[in-house]
N, C-alpha and C positions, 0 to 999 in steps of 0.2 A: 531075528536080528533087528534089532532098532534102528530107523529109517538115518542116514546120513543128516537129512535137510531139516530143521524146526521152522514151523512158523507159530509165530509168538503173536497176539491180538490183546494187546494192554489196552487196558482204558477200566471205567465204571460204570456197568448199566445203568445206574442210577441217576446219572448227571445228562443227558440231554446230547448231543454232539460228541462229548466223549466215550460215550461207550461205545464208537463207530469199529473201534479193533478189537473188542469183544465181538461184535455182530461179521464182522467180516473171517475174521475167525470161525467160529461156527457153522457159518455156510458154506465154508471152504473145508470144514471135517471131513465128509463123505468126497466130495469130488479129487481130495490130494491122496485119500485113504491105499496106504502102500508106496507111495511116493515121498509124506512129507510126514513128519505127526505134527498135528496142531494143539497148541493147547492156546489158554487165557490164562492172564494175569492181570493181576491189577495194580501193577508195574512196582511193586514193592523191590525195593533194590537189590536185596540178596537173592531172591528169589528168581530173579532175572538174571544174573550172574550166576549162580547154580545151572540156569536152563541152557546157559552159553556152554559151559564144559561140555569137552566130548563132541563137537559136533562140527561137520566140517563147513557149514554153511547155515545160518540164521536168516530169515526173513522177519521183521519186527513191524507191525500197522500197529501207529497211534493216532491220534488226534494230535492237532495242530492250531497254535493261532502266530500266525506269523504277520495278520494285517492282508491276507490278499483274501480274495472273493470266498468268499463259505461252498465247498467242495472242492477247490483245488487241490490238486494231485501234487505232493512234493515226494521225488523217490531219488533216496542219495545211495550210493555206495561207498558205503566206509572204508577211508581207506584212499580212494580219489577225488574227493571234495569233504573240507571237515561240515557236520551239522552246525549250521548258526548256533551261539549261544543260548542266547532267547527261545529257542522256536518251539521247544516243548515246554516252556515255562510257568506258562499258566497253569497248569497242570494240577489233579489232584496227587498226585503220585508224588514223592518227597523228595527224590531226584527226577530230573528228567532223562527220555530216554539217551540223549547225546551224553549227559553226563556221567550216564551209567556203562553208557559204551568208551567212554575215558577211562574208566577206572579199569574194565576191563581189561583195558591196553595196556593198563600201567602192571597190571597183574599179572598179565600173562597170558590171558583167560580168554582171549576174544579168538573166533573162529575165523578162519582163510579168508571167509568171505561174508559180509552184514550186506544185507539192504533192508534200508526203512522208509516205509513207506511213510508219511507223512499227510493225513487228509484236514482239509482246514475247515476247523468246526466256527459255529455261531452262538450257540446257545450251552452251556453248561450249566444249567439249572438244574436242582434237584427235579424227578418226576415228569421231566420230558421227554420226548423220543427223538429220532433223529429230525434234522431239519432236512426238505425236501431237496436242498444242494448236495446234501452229506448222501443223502440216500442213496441218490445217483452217483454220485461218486464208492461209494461201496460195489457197485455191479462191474463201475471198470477196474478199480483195484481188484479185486478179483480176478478178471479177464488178466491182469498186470501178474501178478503172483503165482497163477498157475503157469504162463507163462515162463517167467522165473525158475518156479522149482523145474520147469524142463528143459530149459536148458543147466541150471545147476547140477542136475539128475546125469548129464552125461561128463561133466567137470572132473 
């Protein structure tokens, strides 16, 4: 039986700060395994809309430049506060994730319950790794997520 909960880790390894929901994603594989299935995207829009059907709860880690400090934790619940416009915008991905979670809405498509996590990146250059803000912030988003899917686990 496929797991109720996704967690979804968008971003590009290849870009520096953004691939922080790829990387959070992966280390969170084994620890959620039976509780949530994880996968990566690279936020390509349909493909994230496909991963939304079927599921009674999402959890989505992006990158973020919303202007505050490089690792800040932004975690919304869609649903009771809308995502800022901007705030995935920089983005390599061709929508961002707010506006991919709009379209959802409008489609029909979006699940009971979304939370996104939101970590505010520094550097999105090709061929860098994460910045040592971001880093750290990955260890609590996680601590944050598995959190998350247990209580969603009894919802």
């Amino acid at each position: 039986m496929e797991p109720r909960i996704l967690v979804i880790g968008v971003g590009n390894e290849y870009r520096g700060d953004d691939s922080v929901g790829v990387i959070v994603a992966r280390r969170l594989k084994e620890q959620l395994r039976g509780r949530a299935e994880v996968i990566q995207q690279a936020g390509e829009v349909t493909s994230l809309l496909e991963s939304l059907k079927s599921r009674d709860a999402v959890i989505i880690i992006d990158a973020a430049k919303s202007g505050a400090p490089p690792g800040t934790i932004h975690r919304f619940i869609v649903g009771e506060k809308p995502i800022p416009e901007k705030f995935f915008c920089y983005s390599t991905h061709a929508l961002s994730v707010g506006e991919a979670l709009k379209l959802a809405k409008a489609l029909h498509q979006i699940p009971d319950q979304v939370i996104v996590y939101g970590i505010e990146g520094a550097h999105f250059e090709f061929g860098c790794g994460l910045t040592p803000e971001v880093e750290r912030a990955v260890h609590q988003v996680i601590t944050m997520v598995v959190e998350d899917t247990q209580y969603l686990a009894v919802q």
